[in-house]
N, CA and C atoms of all chains as a GROMACS GRO file, in nm:
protein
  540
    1UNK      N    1   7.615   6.640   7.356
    1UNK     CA    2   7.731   6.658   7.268
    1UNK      C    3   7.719   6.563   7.148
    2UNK      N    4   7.718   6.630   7.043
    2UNK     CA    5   7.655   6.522   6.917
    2UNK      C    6   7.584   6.414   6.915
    3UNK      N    7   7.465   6.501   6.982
    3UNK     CA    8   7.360   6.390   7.021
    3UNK      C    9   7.355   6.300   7.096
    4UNK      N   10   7.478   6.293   7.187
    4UNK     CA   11   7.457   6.196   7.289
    4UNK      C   12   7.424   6.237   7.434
    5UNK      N   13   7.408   6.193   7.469
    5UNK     CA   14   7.366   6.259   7.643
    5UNK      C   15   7.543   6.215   7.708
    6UNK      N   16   7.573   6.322   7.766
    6UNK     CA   17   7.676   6.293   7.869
    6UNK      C   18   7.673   6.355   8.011
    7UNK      N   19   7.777   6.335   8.121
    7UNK     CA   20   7.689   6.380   8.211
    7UNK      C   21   7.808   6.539   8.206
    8UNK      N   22   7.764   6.570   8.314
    8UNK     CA   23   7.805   6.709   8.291
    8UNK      C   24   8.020   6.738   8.318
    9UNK      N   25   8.048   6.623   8.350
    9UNK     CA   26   8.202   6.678   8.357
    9UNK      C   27   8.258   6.585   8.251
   10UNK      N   28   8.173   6.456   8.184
   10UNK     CA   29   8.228   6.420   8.086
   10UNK      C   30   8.202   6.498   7.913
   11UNK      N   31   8.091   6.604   7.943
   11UNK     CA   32   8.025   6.674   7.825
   11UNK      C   33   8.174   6.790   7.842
   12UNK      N   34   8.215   6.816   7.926
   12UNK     CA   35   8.315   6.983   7.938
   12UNK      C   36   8.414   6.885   7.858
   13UNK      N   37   8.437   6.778   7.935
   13UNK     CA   38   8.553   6.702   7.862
   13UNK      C   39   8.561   6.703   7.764
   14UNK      N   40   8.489   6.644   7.694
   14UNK     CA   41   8.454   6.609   7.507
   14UNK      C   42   8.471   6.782   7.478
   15UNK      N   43   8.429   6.865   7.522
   15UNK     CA   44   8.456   7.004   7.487
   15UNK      C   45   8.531   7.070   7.504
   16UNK      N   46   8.612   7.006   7.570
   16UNK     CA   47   8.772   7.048   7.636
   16UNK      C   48   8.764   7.188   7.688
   17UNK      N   49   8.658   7.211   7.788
   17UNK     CA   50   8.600   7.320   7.859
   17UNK      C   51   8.630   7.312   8.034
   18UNK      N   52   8.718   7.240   8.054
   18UNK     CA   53   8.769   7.170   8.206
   18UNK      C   54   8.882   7.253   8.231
   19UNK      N   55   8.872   7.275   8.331
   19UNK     CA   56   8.997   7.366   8.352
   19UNK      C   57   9.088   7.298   8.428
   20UNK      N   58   9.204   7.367   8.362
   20UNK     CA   59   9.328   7.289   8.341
   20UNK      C   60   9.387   7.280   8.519
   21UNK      N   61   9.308   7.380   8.630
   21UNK     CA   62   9.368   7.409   8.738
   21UNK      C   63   9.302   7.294   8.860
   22UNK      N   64   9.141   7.332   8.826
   22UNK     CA   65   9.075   7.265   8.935
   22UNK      C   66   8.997   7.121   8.853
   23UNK      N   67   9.029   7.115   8.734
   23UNK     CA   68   8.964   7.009   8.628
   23UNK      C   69   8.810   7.018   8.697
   24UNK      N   70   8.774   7.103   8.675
   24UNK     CA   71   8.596   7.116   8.699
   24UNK      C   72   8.545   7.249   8.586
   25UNK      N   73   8.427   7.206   8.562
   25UNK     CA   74   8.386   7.226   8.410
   25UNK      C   75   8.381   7.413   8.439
   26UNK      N   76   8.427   7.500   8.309
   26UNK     CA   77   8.420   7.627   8.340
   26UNK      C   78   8.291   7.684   8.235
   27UNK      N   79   8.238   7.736   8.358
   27UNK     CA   80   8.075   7.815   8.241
   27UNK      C   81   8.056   7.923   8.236
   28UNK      N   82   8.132   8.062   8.310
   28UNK     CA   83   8.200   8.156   8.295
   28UNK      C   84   8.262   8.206   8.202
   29UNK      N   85   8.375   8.308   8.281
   29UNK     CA   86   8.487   8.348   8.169
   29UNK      C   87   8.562   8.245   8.196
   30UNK      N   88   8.677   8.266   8.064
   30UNK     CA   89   8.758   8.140   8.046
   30UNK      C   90   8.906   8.176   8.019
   31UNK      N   91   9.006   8.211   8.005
   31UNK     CA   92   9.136   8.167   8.008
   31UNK      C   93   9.161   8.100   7.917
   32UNK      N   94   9.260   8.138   7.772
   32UNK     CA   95   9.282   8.034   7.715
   32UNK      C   96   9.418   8.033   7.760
   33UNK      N   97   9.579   7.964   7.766
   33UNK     CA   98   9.678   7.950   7.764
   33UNK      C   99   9.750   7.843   7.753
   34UNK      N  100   9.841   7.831   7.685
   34UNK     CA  101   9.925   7.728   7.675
   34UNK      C  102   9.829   7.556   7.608
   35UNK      N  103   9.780   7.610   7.505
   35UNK     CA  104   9.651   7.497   7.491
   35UNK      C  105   9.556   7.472   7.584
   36UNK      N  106   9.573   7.532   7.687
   36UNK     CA  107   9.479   7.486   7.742
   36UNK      C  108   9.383   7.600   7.833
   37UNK      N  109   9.264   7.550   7.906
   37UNK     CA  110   9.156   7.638   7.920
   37UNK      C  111   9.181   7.653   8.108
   38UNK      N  112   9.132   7.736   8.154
   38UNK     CA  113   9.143   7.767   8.309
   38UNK      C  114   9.032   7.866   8.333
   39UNK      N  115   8.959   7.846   8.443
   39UNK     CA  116   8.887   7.943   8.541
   39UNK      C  117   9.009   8.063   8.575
   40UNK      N  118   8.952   8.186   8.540
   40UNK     CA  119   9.090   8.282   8.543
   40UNK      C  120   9.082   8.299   8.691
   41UNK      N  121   9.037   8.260   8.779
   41UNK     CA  122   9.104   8.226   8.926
   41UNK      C  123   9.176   8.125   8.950
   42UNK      N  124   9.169   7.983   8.805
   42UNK     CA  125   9.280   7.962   8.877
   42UNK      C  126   9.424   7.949   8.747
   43UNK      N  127   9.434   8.017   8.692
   43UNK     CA  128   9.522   8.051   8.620
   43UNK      C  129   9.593   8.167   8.671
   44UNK      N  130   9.714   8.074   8.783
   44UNK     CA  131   9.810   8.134   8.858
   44UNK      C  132   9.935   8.101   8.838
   45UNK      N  133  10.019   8.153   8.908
   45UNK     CA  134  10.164   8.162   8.848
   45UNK      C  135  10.226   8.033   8.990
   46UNK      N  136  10.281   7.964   8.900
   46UNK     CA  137  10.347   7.849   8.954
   46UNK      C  138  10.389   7.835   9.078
   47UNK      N  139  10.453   7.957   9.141
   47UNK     CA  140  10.566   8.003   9.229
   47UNK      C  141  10.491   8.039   9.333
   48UNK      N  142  10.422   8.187   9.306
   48UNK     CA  143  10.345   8.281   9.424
   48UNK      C  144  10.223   8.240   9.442
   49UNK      N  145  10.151   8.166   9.317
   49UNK     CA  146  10.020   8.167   9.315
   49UNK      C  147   9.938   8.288   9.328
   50UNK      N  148   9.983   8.364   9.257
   50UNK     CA  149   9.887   8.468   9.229
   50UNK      C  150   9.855   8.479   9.096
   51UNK      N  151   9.699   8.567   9.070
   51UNK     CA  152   9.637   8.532   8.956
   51UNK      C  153   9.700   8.603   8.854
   52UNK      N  154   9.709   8.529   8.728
   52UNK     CA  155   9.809   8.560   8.618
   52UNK      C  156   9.687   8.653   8.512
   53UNK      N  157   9.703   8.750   8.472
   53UNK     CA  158   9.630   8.775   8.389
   53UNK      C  159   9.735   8.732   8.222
   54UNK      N  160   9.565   8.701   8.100
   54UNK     CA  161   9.682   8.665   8.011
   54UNK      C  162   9.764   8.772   7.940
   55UNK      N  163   9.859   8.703   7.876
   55UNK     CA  164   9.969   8.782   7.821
   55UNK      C  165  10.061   8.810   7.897
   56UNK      N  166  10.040   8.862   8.058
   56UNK     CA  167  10.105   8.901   8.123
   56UNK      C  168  10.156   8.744   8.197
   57UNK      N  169  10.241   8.670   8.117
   57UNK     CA  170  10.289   8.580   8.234
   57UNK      C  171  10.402   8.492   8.126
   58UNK      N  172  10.500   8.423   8.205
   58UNK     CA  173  10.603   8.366   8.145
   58UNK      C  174  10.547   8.218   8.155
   59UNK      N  175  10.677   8.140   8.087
   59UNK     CA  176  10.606   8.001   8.061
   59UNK      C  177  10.731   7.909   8.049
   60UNK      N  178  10.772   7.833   8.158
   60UNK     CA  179  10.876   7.752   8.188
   60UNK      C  180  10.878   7.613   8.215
   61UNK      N  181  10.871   7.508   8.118
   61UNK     CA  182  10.886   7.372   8.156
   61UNK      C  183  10.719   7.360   8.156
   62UNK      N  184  10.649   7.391   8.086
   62UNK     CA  185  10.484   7.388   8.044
   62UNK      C  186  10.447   7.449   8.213
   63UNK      N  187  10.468   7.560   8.260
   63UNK     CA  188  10.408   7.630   8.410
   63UNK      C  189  10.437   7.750   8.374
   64UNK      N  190  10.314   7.852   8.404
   64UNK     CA  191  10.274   7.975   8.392
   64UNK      C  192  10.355   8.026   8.518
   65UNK      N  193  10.456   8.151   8.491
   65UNK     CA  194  10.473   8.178   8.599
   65UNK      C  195  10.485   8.348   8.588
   66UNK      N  196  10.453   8.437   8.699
   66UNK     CA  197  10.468   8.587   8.717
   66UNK      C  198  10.597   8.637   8.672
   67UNK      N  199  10.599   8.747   8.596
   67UNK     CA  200  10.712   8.818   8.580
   67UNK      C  201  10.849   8.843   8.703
   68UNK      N  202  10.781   8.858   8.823
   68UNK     CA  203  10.847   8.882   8.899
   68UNK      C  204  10.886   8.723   9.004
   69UNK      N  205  10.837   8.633   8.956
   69UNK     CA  206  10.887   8.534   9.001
   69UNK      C  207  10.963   8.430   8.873
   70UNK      N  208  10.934   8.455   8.763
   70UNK     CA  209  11.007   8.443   8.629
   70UNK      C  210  11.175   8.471   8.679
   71UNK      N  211  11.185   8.609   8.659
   71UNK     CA  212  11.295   8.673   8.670
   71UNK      C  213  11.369   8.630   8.786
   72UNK      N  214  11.328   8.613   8.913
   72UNK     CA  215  11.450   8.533   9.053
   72UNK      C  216  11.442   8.399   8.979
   73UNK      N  217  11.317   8.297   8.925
   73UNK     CA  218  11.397   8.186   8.914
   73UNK      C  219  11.466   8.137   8.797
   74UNK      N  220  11.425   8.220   8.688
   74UNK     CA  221  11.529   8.189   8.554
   74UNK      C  222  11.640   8.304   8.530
   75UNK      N  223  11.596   8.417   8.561
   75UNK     CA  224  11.669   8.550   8.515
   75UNK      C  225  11.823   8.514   8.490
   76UNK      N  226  13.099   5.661   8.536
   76UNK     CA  227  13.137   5.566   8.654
   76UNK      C  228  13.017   5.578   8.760
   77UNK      N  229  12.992   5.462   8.761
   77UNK     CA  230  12.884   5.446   8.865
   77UNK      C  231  12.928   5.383   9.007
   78UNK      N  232  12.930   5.483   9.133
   78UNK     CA  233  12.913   5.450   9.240
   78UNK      C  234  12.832   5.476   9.335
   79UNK      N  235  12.756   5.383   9.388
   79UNK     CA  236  12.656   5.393   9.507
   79UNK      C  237  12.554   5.430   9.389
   80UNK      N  238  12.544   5.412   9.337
   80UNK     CA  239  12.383   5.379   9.241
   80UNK      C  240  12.378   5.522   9.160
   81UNK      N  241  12.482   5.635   9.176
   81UNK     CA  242  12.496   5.758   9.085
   81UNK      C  243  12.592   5.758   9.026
   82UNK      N  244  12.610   5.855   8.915
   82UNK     CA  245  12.708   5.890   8.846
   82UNK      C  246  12.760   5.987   8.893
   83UNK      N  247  12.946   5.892   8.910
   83UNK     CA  248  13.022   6.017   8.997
   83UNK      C  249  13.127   6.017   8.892
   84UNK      N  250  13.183   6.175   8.892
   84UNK     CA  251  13.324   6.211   8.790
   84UNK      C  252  13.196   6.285   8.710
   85UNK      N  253  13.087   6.337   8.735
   85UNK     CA  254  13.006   6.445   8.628
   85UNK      C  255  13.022   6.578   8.698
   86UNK      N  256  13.094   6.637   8.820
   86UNK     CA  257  13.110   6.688   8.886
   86UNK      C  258  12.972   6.762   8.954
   87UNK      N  259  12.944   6.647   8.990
   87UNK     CA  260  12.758   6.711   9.072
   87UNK      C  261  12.829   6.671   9.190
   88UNK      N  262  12.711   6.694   9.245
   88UNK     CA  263  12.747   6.667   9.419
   88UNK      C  264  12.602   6.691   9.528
   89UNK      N  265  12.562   6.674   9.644
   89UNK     CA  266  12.524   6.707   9.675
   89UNK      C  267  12.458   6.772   9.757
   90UNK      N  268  12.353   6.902   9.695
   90UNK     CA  269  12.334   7.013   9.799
   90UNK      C  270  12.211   6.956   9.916
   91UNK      N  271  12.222   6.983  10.063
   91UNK     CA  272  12.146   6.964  10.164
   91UNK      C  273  12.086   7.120  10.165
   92UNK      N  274  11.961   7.083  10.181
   92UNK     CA  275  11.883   7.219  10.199
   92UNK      C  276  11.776   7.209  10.312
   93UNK      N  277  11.723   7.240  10.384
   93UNK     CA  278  11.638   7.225  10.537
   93UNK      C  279  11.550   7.342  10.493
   94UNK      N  280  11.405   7.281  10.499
   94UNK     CA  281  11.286   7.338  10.416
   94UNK      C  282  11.257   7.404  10.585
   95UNK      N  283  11.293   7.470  10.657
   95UNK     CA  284  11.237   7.538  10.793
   95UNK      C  285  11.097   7.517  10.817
   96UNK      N  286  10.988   7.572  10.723
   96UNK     CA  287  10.870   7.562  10.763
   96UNK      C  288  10.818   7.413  10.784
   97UNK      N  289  10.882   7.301  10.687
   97UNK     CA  290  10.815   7.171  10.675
   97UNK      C  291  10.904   7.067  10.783
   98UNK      N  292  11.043   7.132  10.794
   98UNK     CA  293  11.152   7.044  10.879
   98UNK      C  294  11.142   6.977  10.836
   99UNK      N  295  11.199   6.992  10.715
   99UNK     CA  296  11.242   6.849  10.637
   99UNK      C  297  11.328   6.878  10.526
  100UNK      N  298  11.474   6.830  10.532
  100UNK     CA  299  11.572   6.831  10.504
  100UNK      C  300  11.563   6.754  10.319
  101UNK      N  301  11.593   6.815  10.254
  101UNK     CA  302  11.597   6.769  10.140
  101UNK      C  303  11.754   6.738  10.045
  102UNK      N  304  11.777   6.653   9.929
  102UNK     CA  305  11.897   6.637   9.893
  102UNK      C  306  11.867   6.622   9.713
  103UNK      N  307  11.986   6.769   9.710
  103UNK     CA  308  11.954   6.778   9.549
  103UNK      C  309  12.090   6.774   9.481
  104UNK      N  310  12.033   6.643   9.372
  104UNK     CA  311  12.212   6.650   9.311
  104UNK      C  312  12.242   6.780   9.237
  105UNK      N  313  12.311   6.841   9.269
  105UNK     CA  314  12.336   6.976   9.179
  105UNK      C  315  12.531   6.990   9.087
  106UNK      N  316  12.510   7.057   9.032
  106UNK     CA  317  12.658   7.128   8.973
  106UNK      C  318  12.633   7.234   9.045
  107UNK      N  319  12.799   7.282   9.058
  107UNK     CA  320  12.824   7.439   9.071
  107UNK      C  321  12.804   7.580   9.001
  108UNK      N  322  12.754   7.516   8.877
  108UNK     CA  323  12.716   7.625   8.722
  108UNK      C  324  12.510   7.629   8.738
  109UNK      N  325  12.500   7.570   8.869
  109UNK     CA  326  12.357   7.558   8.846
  109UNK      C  327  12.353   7.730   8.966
  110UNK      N  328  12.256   7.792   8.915
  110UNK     CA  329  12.220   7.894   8.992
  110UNK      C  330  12.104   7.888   9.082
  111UNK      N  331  12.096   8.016   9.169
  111UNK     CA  332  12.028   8.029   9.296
  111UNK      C  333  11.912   7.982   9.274
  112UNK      N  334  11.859   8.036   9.203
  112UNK     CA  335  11.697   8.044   9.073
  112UNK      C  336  11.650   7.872   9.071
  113UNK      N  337  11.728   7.861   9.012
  113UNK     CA  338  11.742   7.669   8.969
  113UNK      C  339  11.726   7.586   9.088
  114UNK      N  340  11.813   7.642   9.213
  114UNK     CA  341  11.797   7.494   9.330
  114UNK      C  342  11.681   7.559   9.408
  115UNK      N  343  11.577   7.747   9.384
  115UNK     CA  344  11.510   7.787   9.453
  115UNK      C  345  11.341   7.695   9.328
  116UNK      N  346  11.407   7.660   9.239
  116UNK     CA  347  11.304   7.556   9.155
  116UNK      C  348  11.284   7.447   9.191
  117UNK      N  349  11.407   7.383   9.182
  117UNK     CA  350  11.422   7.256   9.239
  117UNK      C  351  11.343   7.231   9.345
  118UNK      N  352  11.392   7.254   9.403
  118UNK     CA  353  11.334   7.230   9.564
  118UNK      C  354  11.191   7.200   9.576
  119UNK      N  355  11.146   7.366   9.489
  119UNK     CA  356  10.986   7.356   9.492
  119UNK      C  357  10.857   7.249   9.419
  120UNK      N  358  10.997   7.248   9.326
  120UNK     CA  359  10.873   7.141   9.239
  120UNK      C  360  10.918   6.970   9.302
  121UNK      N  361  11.026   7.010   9.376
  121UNK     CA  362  11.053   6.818   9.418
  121UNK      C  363  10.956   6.843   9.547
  122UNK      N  364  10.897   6.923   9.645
  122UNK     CA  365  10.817   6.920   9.771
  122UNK      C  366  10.702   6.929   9.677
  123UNK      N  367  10.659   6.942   9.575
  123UNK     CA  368  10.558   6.938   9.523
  123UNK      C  369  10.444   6.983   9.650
  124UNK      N  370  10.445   7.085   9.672
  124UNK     CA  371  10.330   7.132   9.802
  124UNK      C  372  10.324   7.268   9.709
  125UNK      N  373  10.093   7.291   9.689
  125UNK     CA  374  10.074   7.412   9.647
  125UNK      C  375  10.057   7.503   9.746
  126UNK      N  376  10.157   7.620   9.744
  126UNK     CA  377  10.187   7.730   9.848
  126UNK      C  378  10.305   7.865   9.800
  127UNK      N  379  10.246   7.977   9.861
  127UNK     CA  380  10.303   8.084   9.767
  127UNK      C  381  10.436   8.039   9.826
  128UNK      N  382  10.505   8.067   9.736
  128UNK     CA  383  10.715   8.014   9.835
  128UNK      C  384  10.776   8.217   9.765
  129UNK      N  385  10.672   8.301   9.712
  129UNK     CA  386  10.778   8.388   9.684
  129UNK      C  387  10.832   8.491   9.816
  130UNK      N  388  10.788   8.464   9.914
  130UNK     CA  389  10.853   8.501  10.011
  130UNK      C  390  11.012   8.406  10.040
  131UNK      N  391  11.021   8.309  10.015
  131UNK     CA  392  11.125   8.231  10.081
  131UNK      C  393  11.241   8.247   9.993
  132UNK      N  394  11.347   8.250  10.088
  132UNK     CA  395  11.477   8.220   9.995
  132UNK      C  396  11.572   8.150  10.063
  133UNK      N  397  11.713   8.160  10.017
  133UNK     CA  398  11.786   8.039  10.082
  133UNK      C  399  11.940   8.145  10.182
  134UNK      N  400  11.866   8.062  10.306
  134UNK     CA  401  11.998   8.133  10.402
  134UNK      C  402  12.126   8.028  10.389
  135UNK      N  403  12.186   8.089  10.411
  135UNK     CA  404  12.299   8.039  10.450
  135UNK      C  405  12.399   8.031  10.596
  136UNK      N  406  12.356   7.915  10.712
  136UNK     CA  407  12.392   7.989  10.834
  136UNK      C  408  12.541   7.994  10.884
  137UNK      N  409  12.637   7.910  10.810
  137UNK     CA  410  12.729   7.921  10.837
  137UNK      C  411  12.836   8.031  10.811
  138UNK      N  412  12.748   8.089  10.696
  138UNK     CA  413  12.831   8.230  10.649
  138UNK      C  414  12.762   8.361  10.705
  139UNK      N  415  12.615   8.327  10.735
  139UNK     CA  416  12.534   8.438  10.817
  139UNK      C  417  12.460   8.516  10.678
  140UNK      N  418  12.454   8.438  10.586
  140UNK     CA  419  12.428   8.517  10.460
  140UNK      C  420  12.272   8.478  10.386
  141UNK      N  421  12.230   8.537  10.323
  141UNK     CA  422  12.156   8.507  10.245
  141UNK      C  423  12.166   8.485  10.101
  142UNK      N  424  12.149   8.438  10.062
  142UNK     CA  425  12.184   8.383   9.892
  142UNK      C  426  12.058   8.447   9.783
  143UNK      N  427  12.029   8.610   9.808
  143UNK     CA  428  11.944   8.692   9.718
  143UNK      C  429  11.965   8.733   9.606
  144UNK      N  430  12.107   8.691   9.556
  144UNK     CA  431  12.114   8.719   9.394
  144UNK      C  432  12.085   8.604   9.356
  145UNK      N  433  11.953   8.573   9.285
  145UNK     CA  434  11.924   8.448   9.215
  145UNK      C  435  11.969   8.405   9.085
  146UNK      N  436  12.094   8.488   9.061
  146UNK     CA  437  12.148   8.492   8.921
  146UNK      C  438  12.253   8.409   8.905
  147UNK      N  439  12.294   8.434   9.056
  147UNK     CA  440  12.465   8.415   9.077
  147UNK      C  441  12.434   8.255   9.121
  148UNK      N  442  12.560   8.135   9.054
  148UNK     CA  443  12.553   8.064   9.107
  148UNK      C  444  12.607   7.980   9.210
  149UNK      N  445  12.625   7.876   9.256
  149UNK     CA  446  12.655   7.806   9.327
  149UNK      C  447  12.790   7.842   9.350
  150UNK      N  448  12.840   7.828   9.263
  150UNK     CA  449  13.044   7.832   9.265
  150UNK      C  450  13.035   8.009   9.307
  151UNK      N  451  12.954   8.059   9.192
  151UNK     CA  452  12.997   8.198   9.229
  151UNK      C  453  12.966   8.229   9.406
  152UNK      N  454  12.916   8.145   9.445
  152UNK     CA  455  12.883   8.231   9.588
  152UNK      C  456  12.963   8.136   9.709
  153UNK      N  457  13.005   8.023   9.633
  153UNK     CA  458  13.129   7.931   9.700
  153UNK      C  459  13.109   7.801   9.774
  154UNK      N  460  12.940   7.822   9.751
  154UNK     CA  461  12.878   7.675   9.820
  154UNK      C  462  12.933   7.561   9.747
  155UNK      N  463  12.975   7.468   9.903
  155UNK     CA  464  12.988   7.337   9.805
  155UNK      C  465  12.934   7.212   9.864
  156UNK      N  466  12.946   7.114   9.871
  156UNK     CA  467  12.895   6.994   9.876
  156UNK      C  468  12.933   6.987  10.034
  157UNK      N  469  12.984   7.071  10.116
  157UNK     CA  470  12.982   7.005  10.260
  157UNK      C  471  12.853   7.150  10.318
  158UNK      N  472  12.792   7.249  10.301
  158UNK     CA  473  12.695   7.348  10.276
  158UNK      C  474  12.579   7.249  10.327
  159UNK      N  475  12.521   7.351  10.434
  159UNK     CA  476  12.370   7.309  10.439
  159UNK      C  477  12.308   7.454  10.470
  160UNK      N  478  12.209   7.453  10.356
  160UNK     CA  479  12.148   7.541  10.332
  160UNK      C  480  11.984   7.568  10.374
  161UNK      N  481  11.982   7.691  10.440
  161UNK     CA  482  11.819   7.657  10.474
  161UNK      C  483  11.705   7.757  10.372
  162UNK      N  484  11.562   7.691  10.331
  162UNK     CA  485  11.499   7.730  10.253
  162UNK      C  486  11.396   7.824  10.364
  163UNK      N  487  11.354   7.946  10.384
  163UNK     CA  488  11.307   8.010  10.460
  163UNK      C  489  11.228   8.129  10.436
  164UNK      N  490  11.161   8.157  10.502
  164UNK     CA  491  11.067   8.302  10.453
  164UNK      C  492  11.181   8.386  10.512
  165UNK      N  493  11.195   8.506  10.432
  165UNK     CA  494  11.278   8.591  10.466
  165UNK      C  495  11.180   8.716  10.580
  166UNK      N  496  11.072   8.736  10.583
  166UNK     CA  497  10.994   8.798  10.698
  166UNK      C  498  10.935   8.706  10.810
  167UNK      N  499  10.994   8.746  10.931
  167UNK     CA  500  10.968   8.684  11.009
  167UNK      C  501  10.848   8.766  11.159
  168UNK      N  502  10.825   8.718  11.233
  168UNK     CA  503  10.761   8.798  11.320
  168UNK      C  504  10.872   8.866  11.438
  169UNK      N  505  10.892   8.989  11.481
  169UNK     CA  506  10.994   9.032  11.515
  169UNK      C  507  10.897   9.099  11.645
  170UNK      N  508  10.935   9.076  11.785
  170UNK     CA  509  10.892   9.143  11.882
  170UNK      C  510  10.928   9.264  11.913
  171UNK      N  511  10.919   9.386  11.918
  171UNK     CA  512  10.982   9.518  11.958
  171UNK      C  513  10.920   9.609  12.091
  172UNK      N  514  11.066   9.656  12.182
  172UNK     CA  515  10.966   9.694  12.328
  172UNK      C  516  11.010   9.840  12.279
  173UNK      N  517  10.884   9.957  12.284
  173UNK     CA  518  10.888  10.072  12.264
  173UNK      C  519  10.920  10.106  12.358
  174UNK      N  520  10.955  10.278  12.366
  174UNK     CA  521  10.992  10.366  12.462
  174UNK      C  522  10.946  10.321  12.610
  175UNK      N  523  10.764  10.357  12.554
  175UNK     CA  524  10.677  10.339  12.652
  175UNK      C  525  10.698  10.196  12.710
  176UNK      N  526  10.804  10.089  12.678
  176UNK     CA  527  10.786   9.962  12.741
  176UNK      C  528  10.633   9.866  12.668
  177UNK      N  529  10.591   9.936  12.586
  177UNK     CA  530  10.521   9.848  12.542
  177UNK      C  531  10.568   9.769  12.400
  178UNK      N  532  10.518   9.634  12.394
  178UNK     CA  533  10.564   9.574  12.298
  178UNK      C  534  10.454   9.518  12.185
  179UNK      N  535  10.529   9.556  12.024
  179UNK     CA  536  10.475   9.516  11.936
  179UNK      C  537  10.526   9.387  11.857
  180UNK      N  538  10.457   9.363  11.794
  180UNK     CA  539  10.501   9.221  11.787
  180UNK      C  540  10.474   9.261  11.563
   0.00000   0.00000   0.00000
């Protein structure tokens, strides 16, 4: 990373390529949301923990959460 | 006015809730304008434990009720500060003896 050697979870870092769920470096697909980056397994909804696809998800107190668990706890 | 280390005269009070699966009784200062939704939040993010909870909701055993409109709140459904409320999966395992005497579970 600009010429320096880093090791491999401080290089994702500097690249802000860590996911925001399991903070382990993602080299895959990626998830962007809420500023921040996630392994789209684990970019889940707060409540049920099931996998959020994006767009499809609400966003309460900085936590991704399912439509259908959105709605019982804020509705 | 501060007594016993809270602020009393804000008209909070507080709700007892009994987490069934963890047996462990929790205490949340709430208002009556706070809804179902809100103390089914509460709860979750104060046990801070990662686990699906959208099965669970909150019984109520003294009225025999369940508290499934998550809209409606506290006052509206009449709970008050003497209420103990339990947090629970609403599917449970149910034994059934068929015709034949045999049983499913």
């Amino acid at each position: 990373h600009e010429g320096m050697p880093y090791c491999e979870i401080h290089y994702h870092a500097k690249r802000g390529s860590l996911c925001a769920g399991c903070h382990k470096p993602i080299t895959g697909r990626c998830i962007t949301a809420m500023f921040k980056k996630f392994h789209p397994e684990h970019f889940v909804c707060s409540y049920c923990l099931k996998q959020l696809k994006k767009g499809t998800f609400k966003e309460q107190g900085d936590k991704p959460y399912c439509h259908g668990c959105f709605e019982r706890l804020f509705g | 006015m501060i007594a016993d280390g809270h602020l009393v005269g804000d008209g909070s009070w507080e709700l007892k809730v009994l987490v069934t699966d963890l047996s462990v009784e929790r205490c949340l200062r709430v208002k009556g304008d706070l809804h179902i939704g809100g103390v089914m939040l509460r709860l979750v993010e104060e046990l801070d434990i990662a686990a699906d909870w959208s099965d669970h909701a909150l019984w109520w055993p003294a009225r025999n009720c369940w508290l499934s409109r998550t809209r409606s709140t506290l006052d509206q459904y009449g709970v008050q500060a003497d209420a103990l409320l339990h947090f629970t999966p609403m599917h449970k395992t149910l034994r059934v003896q068929l015709p034949d005497l045999r049983y499913l579970d």
